[in-house]
C-alpha positions, 0 to 999 in steps of 0.5 A: 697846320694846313692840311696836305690837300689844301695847298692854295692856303698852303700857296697863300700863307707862304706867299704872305711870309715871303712877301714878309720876309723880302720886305724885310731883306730889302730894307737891311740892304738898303741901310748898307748902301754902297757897303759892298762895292767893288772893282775888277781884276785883283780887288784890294782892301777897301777898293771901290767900283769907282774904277772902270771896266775894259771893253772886254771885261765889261762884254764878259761879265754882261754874257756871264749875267745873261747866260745866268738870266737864261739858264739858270733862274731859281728863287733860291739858287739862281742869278740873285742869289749869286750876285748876293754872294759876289757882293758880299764876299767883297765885303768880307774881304774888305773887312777881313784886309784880303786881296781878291781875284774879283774876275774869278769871284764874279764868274764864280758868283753867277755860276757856282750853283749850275751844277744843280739845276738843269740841264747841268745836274748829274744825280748822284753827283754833288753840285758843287763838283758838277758845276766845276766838270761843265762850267768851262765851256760856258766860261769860254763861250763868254770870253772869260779870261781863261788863265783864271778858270781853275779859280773860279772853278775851286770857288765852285767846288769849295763853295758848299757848307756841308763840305770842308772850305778851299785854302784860297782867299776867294774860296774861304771868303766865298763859301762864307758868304754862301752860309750868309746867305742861309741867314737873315731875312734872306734865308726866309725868303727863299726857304719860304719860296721852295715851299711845296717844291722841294721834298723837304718842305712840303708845307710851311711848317716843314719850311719853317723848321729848315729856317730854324735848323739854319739859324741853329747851325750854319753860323757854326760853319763859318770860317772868318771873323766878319762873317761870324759878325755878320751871322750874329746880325743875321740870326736876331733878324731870324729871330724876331721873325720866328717870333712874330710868327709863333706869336700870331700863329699860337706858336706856329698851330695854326700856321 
């Protein structure tokens, strides 16, 4: 274990895991190819993204991904991981032969997690609610279609593993694609790049540890049968990285 006051060996060896770790995480994705495409509007099982935007829906969606890209970067919470989270809860509405609201699930998607990062964040109050007290004014200025706000907003609110799922469609779907992505390679890659950001992983060792209790415990959250499937995926994938990395760290000794 790297000492506390050596933190450029610290800054190196996670650097090393999560180029290890986004490695792997890309490969997967690309094995799926199109496997998460979808359409706008109310999104039927098995729809595809072959059919056109309007104007309007087109302009909204390109300011909500600004306004993602300006304001709201993060390697663990920002516009990657919610597009990730959009994409894959249309896979398991497919799966699951659900009908979903694609509108309120892309705004959803880039925004569900402003609630937690600044100048959003109120301390003491959870993200997921903070997130849906400010997110109209944004959903406004970007011309999104406002008789679909108060689902996008149950999205965000219902969208936190630790806090019991909505009763929409989108809002179950949704959460359990956020638990997905705190599993597989992905959950590494951004475990691993909070290292010495976070209070809870002050180094890798501690960051590791989250990893492991992710791998324990979230499959155990989720609500659909697609998704508990692609959990199983995503937790040997988790594995054989924790045991690559004991492996070549005398059982993460010396990590």
């Amino acid at each position: 274990m790297p000492a506390p006051s050596s933190p450029r060996r610290g800054r190196r060896a996670a650097v090393l895991l999560l180029t290890f770790a986004m490695t792997l995480s890309a490969s997967t994705f690309a094995r799926r190819g199109d496997a998460n495409a979808a359409v706008p509007g109310r999104t039927e099982p098995g729809a595809s993204r072959v059919a056109g935007h309007t104007a309007s829906d087109t302009l909204w969606r390109a300011n909500v991904r600004a306004f993602a890209d300006a304001h709201l970067q993060h390697t663990a919470w920002g516009p990657a991981h919610g597009r990730r989270d959009y994409e894959v809860t249309l896979a398991l509405a497919r799966a699951e032969g659900i009908a979903v609201d694609d509108d309120a699930l892309y705004a959803a998607g880039y925004l569900h997690d402003m609630g937690g990062l600044p100048p959003y964040a109120q301390p003491g109050v959870d993200h997921g609610e903070r997130g849906a007290q400010v997110v109209d004014s944004v959903l406004r200025a970007i011309g999104f279609p406002m008789e679909k706000a108060a689902l996008a907003k149950d999205i965000i609110v219902h969208h936190v593993y630790y806090r019991p799922p909505g009763t929409s469609p989108e809002a179950i779907l949704f959460r359990d694609a956020d638990i997905l992505d705190f599993l597989g390679a992905i959950d590494v890659a951004r475990i691993v790049s909070l290292t010495m950001r976070e209070s809870w992983a002050p180094d890798l060792p501690h960051a590791i540890a989250v990893v492991e209790r992710n791998m324990r415990e979230m499959p155990g959250r989720l609500q659909t049968a697609a998704a508990k499937r692609e959990a199983e995926r995503r937790v040997r994938e988790m594995q054989a990285f924790l045991d690559a990395l004991c492996a070549e760290t005398d059982s993460l000794r010396s990590l």
